[in-house]
C-alpha positions as CSV (number, residue, x, y, z in Angstrom):
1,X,15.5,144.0,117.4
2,X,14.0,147.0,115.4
3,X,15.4,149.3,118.0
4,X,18.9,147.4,118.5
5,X,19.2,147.6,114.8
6,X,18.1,151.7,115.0
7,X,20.6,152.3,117.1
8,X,23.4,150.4,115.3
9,X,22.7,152.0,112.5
10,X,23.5,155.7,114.4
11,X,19.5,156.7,115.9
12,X,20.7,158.5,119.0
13,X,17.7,160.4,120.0
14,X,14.4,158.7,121.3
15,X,12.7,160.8,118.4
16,X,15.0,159.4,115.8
17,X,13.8,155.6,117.4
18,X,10.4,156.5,117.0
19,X,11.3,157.3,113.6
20,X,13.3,154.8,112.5
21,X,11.0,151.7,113.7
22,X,7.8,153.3,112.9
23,X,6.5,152.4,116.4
24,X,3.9,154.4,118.9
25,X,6.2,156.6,121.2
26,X,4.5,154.6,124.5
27,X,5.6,151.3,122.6
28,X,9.0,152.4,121.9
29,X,9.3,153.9,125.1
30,X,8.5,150.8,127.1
31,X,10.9,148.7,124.9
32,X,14.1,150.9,125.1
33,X,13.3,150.7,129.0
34,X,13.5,147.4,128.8
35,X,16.7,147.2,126.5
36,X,18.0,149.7,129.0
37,X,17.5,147.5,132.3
38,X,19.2,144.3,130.2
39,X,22.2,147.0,128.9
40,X,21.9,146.2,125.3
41,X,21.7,149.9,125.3
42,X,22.7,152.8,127.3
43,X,22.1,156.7,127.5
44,X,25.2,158.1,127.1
45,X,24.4,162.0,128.6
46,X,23.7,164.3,126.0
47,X,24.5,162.6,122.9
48,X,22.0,160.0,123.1
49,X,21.2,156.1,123.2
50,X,24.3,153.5,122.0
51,X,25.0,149.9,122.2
52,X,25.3,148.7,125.4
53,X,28.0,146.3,127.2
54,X,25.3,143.7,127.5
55,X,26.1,143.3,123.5
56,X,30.0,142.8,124.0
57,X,29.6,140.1,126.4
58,X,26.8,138.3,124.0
59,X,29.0,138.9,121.4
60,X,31.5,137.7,123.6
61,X,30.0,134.1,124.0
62,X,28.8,134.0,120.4
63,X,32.4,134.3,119.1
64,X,33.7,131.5,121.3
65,X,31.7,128.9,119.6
66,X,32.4,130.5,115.8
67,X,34.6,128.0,113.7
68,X,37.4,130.7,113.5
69,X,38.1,130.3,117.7
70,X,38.0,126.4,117.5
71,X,41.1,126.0,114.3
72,X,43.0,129.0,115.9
73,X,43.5,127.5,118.8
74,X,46.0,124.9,118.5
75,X,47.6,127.6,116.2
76,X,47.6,130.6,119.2
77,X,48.9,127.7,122.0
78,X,52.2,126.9,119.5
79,X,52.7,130.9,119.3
80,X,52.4,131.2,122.8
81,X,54.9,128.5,123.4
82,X,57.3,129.3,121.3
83,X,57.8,133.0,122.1
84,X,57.0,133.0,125.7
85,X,54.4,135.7,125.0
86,X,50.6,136.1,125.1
87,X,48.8,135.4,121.8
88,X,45.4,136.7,121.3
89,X,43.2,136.6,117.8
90,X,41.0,139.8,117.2
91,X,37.6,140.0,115.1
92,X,36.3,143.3,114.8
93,X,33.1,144.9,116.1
94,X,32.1,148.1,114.1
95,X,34.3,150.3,116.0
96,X,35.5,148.0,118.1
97,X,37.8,144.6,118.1
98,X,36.8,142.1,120.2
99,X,39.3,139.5,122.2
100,X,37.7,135.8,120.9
101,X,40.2,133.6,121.9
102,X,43.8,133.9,124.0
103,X,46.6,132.1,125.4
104,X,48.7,133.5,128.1
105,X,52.2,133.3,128.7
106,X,53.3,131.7,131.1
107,X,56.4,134.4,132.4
108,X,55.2,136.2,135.6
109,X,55.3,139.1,133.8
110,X,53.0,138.9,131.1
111,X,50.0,140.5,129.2
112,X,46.2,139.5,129.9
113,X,43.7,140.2,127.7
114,X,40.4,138.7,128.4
115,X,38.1,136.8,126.1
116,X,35.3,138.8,125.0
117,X,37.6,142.3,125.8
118,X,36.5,145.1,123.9
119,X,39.5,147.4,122.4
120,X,39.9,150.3,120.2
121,X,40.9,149.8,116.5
122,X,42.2,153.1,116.7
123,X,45.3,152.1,118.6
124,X,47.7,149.1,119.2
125,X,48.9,146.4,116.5
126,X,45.8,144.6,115.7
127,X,44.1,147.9,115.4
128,X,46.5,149.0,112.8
129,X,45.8,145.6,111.4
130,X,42.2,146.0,111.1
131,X,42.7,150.0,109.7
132,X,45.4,148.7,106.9
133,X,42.6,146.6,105.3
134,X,39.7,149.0,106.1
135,X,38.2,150.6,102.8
136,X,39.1,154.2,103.5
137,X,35.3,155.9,104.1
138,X,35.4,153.6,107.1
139,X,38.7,154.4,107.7
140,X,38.2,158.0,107.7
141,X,35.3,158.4,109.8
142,X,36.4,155.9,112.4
143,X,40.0,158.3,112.5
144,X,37.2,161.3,112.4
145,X,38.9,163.5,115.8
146,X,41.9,160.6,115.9
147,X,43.6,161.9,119.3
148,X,46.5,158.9,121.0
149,X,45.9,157.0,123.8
150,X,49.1,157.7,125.2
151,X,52.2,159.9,124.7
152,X,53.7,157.0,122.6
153,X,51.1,156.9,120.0
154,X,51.4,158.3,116.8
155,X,49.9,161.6,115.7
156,X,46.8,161.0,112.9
157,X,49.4,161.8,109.9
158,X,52.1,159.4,111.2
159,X,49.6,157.0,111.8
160,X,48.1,157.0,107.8
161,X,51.6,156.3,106.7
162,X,52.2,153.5,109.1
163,X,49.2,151.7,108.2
164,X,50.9,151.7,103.9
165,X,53.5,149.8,105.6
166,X,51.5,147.6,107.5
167,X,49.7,146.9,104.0
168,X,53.3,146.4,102.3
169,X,55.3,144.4,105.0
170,X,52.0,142.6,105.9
171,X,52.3,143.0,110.0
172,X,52.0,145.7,112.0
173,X,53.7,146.6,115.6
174,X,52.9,149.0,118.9
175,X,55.1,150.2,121.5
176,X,53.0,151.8,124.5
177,X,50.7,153.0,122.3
178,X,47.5,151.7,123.9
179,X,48.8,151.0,127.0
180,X,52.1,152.5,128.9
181,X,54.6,149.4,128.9
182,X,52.7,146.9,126.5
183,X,54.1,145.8,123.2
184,X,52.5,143.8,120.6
185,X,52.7,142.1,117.2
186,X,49.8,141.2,114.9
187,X,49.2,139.7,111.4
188,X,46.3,139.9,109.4
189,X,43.8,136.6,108.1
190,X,42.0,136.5,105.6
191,X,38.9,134.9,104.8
192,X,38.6,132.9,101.4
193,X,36.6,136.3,99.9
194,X,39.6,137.8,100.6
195,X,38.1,140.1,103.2
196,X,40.0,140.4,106.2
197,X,38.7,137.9,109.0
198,X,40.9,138.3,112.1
199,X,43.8,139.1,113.3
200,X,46.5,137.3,115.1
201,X,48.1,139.3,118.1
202,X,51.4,138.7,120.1
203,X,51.8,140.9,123.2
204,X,54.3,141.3,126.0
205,X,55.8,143.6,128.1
206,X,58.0,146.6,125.9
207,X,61.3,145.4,127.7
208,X,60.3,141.6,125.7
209,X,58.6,142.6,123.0
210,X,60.4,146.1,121.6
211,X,60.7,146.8,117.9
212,X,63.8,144.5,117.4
213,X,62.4,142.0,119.2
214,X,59.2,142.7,116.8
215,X,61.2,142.0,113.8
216,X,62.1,138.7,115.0
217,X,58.7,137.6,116.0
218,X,56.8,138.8,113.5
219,X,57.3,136.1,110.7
220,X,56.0,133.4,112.6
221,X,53.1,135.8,113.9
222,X,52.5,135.9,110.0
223,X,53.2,132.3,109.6
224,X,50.7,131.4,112.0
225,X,47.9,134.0,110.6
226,X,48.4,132.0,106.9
227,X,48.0,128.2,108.5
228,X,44.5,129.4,110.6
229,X,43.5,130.8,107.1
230,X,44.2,127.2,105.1
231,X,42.7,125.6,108.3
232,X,39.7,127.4,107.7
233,X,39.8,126.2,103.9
234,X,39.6,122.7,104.6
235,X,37.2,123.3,108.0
């Protein structure tokens, strides 16, 4: 746990886990093998050790029992119904969001995201979600060397001013910009601190789902982000 922590933390080197836990280097050595060969961490070439996937998917499973999954649920199966899209609800990771819950549309064309997914904050709706509430040191060093996904995504100083009118209109929308033909929706919600908690995706092919189609959509995306946050209240 003392070298999980390390390297959450930003140790990258096996010298800087040495440091960090205070261990003997055979100790340390022998336990970041074995943290290796479950993949909670991983070497990655020349710039050192970093979580591992075997966290995502433990994350994965912890999330689908959290309280958050269970009264969004009912919630993300009426959104789903009642567009004909996919609804997903986000929680973020550190750099990441992660895919806790999701219900699929039932068109033969349709968006899949899988539960326990791991995607970038740095592009698509939910991301933009996620970056509008972000204090901005976080901000700023998770947009540190910003570069789009794909030819549809904004540059970085687009990008800052679309997240003030994420913050003002209170949703935010994407068009390709994570992945070529995908188009999505989200809404933020908020936990009773007032910190951000989630966020409530709608996603769909860009012939379905294009920015006046986002318009339409997006109060009840909003409408449904407000009801999981009173059911959380009286949960």
């Amino acid at each position: 746990m003392a070298i999980l922590a390390a390297v959450g933390r930003g140790a990258r080197t096996f010298s800087d886990l040495v440091e960090a836990t205070g261990y003997a280097r055979s100790t340390t050595h022998r336990l970041v093998k074995a943290l290796e060969a479950h993949g909670l961490i991983e070497l990655d070439g020349t710039r050192g050790y970093r979580p591992g996937l075997g966290l995502l998917r433990l994350a994965g499973a912890a999330v689908r029992e959290l309280p958050l999954r269970d009264v969004a649920r009912p919630l993300l199966e009426r959104l789903a119904a009642t567009s004909g899209e996919s609804a997903q609800l986000y929680v973020r990771s550190g750099t990441v969001r992660l895919c806790v819950d999701g219900v699929e549309s039932t068109n033969e064309l349709r968006t899949i995201v899988p539960v326990g997914a791991s995607l970038p904050l740095t592009a698509g709706s939910a991301g933009k979600v996620f970056l509008a509430w972000m204090s901005d040191p976080v901000r700023d060093r998770l947009l540190e060397g910003y570069r789009p996904m794909t030819d549809a995504g904004p540059d970085k100083a687009r990008l800052l001013k679309e997240l003030q009118t994420v913050r003002h209109r209170g949703w935010a929308s994407s068009s390709g910009e994570r992945e070529a033909g995908v188009a999505s929706v989200s809404a933020p919600v908020f936990a009773p601190d007032g910190l951000i908690a989630a966020a409530v995706s709608l996603s769909g092919p860009v012939s379905r789902l294009g920015r006046a189609r986002a318009r339409l959509v997006a109060p009840a995306i909003v409408a449904t982000a407000r009801a999981i946050e009173q059911a959380l209240r009286v949960s």
